[in-house]
C-alpha positions as CSV (number, residue, x, y, z in Angstrom):
1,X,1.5,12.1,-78.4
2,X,2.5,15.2,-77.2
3,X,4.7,16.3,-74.0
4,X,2.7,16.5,-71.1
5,X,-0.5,14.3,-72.8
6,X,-2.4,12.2,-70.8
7,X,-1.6,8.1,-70.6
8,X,-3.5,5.7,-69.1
9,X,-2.3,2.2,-68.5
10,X,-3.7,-1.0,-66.8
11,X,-5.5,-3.1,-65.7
12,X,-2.3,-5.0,-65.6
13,X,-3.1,-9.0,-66.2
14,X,-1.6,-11.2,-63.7
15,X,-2.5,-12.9,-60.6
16,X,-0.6,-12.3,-57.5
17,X,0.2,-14.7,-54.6
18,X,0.0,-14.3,-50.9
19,X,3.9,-12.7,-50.1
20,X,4.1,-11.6,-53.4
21,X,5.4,-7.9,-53.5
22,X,5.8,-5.6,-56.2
23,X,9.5,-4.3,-55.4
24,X,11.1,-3.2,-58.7
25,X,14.7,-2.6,-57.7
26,X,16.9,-4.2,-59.8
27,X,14.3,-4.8,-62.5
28,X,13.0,-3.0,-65.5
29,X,9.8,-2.3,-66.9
30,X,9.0,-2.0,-70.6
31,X,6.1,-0.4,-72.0
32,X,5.3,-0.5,-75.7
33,X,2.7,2.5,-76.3
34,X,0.2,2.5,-80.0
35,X,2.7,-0.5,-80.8
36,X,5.1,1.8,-82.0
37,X,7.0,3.5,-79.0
38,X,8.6,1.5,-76.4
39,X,9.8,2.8,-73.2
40,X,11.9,1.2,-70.5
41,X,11.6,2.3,-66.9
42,X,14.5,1.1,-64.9
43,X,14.3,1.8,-60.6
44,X,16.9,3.6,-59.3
45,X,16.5,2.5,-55.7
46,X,14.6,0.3,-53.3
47,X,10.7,1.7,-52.4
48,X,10.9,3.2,-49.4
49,X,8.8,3.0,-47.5
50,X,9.6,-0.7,-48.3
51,X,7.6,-2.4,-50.6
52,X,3.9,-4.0,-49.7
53,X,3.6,-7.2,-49.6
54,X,0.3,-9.4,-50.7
55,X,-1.2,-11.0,-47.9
């Protein structure tokens, strides 16, 4: 994979909740890509516009 190649990701499995929201402040998100390269993504603030939430 080269610098500026194209990724796709999803569909992401999972069921969501009514009042769920997907805020990622203060969490991290690891992707593993080909099984070989993993990646953390780590928020470095709150969504703002605030997050939505599931109705």
């Amino acid at each position: 994979m080269a610098t500026g190649d194209a990724l796709e990701v999803g569909p992401l499995s999972g069921t969501v909740a009514s009042g769920d929201s997907p805020e990622a402040f203060g969490g991290t998100l690891k992707v593993t890509a080909f099984g070989l390269i993993s990646l953390t993504c780590t928020a470095q603030g709150p969504q703002s516009p605030g997050p939505f939430v599931f109705d």
